[in-house]
N, C-alpha and C positions, 0 to 999 in steps of 0.2 A: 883550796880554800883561800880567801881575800887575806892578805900579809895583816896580821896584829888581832885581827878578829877573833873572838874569842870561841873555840871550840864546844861543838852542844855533840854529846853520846847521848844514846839511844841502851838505857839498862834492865829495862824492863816490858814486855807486851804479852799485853789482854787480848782475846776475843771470845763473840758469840756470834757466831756464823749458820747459816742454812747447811755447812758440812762439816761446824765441828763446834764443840761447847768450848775449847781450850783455842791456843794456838800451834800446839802440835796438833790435835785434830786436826784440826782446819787445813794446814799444813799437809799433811801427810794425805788428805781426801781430794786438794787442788792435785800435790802428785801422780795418784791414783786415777784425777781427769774424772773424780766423782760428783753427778751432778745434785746439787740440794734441792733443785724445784720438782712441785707436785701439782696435782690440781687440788687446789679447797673441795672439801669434802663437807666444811661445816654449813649446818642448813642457813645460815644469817647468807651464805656466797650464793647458792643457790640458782638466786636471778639475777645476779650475775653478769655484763656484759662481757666482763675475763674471769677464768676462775686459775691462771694459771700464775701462782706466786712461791717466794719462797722462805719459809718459816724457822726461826734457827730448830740446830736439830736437839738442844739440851732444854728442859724448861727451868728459866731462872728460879722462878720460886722452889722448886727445892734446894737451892744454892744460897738460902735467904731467911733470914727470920719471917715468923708472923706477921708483926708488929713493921718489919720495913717492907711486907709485901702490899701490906695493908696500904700504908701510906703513899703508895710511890705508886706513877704510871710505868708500863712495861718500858718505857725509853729507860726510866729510873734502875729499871729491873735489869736492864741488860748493861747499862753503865757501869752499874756496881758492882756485878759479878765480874766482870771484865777488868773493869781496874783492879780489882783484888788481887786477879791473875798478876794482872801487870805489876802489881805492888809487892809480891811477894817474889818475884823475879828477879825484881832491883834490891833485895834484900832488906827492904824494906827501912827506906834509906833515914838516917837519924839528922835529921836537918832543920836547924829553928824553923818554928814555927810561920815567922813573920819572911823566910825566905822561899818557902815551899806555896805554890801554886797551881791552880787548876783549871785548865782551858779547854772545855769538852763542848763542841758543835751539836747543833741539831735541827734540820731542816724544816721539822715539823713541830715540836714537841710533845706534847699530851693530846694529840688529836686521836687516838680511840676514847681515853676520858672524857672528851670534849662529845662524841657522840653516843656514850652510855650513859654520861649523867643529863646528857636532852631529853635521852628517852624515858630515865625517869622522873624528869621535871615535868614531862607532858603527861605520863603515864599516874603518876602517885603526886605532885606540886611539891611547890618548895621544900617544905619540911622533910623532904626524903630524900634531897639532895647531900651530898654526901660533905660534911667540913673538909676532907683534904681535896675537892675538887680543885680549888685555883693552885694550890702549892703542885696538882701532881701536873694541871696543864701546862704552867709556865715553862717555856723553853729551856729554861735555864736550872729547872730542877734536875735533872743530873749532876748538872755541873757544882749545883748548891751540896748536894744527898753527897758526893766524892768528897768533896772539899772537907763535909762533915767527917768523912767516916777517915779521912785522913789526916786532918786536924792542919791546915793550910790554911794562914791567914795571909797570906801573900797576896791575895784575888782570888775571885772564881768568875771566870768569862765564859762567854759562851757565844760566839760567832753565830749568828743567823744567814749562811747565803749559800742556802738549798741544799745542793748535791755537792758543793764546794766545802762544806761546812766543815768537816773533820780535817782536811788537810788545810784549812785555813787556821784552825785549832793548833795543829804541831807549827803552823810558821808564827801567829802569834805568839807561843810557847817559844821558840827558837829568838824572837827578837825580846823576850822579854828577859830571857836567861843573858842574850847577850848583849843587852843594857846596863846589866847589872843590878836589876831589881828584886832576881830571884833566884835561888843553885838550882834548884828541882821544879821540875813542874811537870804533872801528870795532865797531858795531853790527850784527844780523843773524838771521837765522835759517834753518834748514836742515830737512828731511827725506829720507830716500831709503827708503819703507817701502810699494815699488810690489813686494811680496812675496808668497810663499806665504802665511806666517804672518797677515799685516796685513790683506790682502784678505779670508781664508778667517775672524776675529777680525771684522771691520766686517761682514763679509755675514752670520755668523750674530747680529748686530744687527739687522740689517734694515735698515743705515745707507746700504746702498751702492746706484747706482741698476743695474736691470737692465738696460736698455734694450741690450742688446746687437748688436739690428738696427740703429741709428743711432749708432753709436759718438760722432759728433761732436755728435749731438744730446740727447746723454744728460743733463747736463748745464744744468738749467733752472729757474736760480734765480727765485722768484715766480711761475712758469707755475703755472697748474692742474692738468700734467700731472707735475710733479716725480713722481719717486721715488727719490731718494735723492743722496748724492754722487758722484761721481767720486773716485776717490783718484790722486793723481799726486806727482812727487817736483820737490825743485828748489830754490833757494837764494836768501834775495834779501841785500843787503850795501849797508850804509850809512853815511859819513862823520861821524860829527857834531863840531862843535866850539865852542866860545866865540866868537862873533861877533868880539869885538875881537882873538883872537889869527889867526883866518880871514884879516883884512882887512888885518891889519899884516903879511901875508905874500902879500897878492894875490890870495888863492883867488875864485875864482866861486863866488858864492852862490848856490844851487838853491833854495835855501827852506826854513823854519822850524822846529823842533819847536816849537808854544807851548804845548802842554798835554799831561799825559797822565795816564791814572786806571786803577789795576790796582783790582778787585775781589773778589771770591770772593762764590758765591752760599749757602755754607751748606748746601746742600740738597741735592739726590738728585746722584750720582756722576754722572750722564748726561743727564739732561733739561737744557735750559735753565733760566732763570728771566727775565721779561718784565721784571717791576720792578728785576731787578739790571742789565739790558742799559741800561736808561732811566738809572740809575741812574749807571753809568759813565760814560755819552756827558755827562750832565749837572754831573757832577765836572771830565770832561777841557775841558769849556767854562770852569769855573768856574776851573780851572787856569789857562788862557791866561788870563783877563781877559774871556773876549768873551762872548757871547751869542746865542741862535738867528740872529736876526736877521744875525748875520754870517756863517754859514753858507751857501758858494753851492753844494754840493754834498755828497754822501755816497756812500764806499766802503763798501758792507754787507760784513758777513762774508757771508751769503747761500750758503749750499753747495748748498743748492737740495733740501733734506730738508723733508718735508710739512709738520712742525712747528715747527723749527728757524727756515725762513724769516718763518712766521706771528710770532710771538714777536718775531721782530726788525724786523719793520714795524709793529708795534704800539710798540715801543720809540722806533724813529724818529720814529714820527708821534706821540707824545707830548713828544719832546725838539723837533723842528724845522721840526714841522708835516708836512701830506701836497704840498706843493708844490712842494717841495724835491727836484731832482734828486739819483736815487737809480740805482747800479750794480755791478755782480757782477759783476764780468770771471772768477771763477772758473767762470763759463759757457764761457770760451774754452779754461784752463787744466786745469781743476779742482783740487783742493785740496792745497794745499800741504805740509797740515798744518802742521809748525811754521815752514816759510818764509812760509806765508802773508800772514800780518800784514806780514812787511817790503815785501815785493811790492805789499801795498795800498797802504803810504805809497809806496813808491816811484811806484803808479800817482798816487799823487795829487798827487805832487810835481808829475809831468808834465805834468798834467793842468792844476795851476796856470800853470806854466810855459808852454804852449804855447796855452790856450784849450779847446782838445777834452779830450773826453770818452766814450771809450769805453762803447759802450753794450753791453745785457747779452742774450748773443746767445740763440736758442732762446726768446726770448720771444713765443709764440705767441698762447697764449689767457692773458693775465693771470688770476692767481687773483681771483674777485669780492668774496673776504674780505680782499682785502691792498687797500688803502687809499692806494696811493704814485704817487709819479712816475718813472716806472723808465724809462729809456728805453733805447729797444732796438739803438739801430742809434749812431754815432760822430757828438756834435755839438757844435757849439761854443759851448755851454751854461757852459763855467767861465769867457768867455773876461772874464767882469766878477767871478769870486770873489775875496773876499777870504780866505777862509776854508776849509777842508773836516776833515770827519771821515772817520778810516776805523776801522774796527774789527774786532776777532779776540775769539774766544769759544771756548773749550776745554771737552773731558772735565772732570769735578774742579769744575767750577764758576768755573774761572777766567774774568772777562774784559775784556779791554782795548781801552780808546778813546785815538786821539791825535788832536790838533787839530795842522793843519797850516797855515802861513800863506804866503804868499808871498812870494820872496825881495826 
């Protein structure tokens, strides 16, 4: 870590995953190499140009009032339950009001909202439209709905930059704790855009994989046979606080943010960029203090797109060599979109935590052009890390690396 900078722990984490409602679920279903994707079975998919996505496996609204399932989009639904997890983790930290903060991403926000209450504006006219429609579409209603439910007047942010969004969430959260604005801030990220809209938007991209015979195998980040991502919804939620106010109040430390680097590539709305990937992960080292060499592991974004992974093993293996254990668990899950990024630190929290390392499933015939150490199956490869990167890369050019350390 950079000499004098002020220390941020990691006391608490949420999720709501296609493999698990908790984060021991989730946890223990990545180990297991268990994959969450299915084909949509519901008749709205039907026609479908992909039907192959992935749903978490808990339904929030039983985790939820009436009265908040009522008002709140599913992004809202999954936020909540998720920081709850995470909030009661952290022991549910007693910290004024005016220093506690909430910084939850979201790539999309209320766009299934956005296309039920179309249908029945077209369907029945205005007057059947629903009053919590703009509260549940606006992006920023998780991060409102948390804020409330934890009583945080410190801010509630809300990062807009796509797939980047969640991990841009804990590094705002990280520069805001170590400004000295704020002790606590429940960081995060969310999506629920397993939709008409979203699917029928990605597939005439060409983004999304087909594989509709293997639903669980679709999904195959670095194989030679990738075609595309998976899209799936889901939430992940995270703790962070000032080390010395964590400790003077007993928390368990789970482990570190020590660095982190948002970038923007400039350049085409959609493609990647190689030298800005490189570019990132080598800022968010220079953040922390550390250096390759400390690195015992890597979370790729990896969605498992022909290009997309290519680009980003070239990034790797220029920032921390081709040796370096390298994993996608959005082979289990598939993509989060704007949760994703938090669900990596969270994977790699764990990862530090416990020694294992899930591996990256569907890895059949590595691609010959990728250059990495990917491993496929769950090993206990962290169990001497000191260090790991994970990373999130967005639409827009956005993209974000954190260095995480152990607690």
């Amino acid at each position: 870590m950079v000499a004098n900078a002020v220390e941020v722990v990691v006391t608490g984490m949420g999720a709501m995953t296609p493999v698990g409602g908790t984060v021991a679920q989730t946890w223990n279903g990545l180990l297991e190499g268990r994959s969450g994707i299915a084909l949509l079975d519901q008749p709205w998919a039907q026609e479908l140009p992909v039907r192959v996505a992935g749903l978490v496996s808990a339904e929030p609204g039983a985790l939820l009032s009436t009265r908040e399932y009522r008002r709140m989009d599913r992004c809202g639904h999954l936020a909540l339950v998720a920081s709850r997890e995470a909030w009661a983790q952290a022991g549910r930290p007693a910290v004024d009001p005016d220093r506690l903060a909430v910084v939850i991403g979201s790539g999309y926000g209320g766009l299934g909202t956005v296309l039920s209450q179309v249908r029945i504006l077209d369907s029945g006219g205005p007057r059947r439209v629903s009053p919590h429609t703009l509260t549940q579409v606006m992006a920023n209603g998780p991060s409102a709905w948390v804020s409330i439910d934890v009583g945080a007047q410190g801010g509630a942010r809300t990062p807009v930059s796509a797939c980047a969004s969640g991990a841009e969430a804990i590094a705002q959260g990280l520069e805001m704790i170590r400004s000295g604005a704020v002790d606590v801030v429940v960081a995060g990220g969310v999506d629920a855009c397993v939709n008409e809209l979203a699917i029928s938007g990605f597939a005439q991209l060409r983004a999304l994989s087909t594989s509709e015979d293997n639903p669980a195998g679709a999904s195959r980040p670095f194989d030679r046979d990738r075609n595309g991502f998976v899209i799936a919804e889901g939430a992940g939620i995270v703790i962070l606080e000032r080390e010395d106010f964590a400790r003077a109040r007993g928390a368990e430390i789970l482990g570190r943010i020590a660095g982190a680097a948002v970038t923007s590539d400039a350049g085409d709305i959609v493609a990647a960029d190689q030298a800005m990937q490189h570019r990132v992960m080598q800022k968010a080292l220079t953040a922390a203090g550390l250096s390759a060499a400390d690195i015992g592991f890597v979370h790729a974004h990896a969605t498992s797109t022909p290009i997309g992974d290519l680009l980003e093993a070239g990034a790797i293996t220029a920032v921390v060599g081709n040796q370096v254990p390298v994993t996608s668990t959005k082979s289990m899950t598939g993509h989060l979109l704007g949760g994703a990024g938090v669900l990596g630190a969270i994977v790699t929290i764990q990862a530090l935590r416990t020694g294992s390392l899930p591996g990256t499933l569907n890895l059949e015939n590595p691609d010959p052009k990728i250059n990495l150490n990917v491993i496929k199956t769950t090993t206990g490869c962290a169990g001497s890390s000191r260090a790991a990167i994970t990373n999130a890369f967005g639409f827009g050019g956005h993209s974000t690396a954190l260095v995480i350390t152990a607690a």
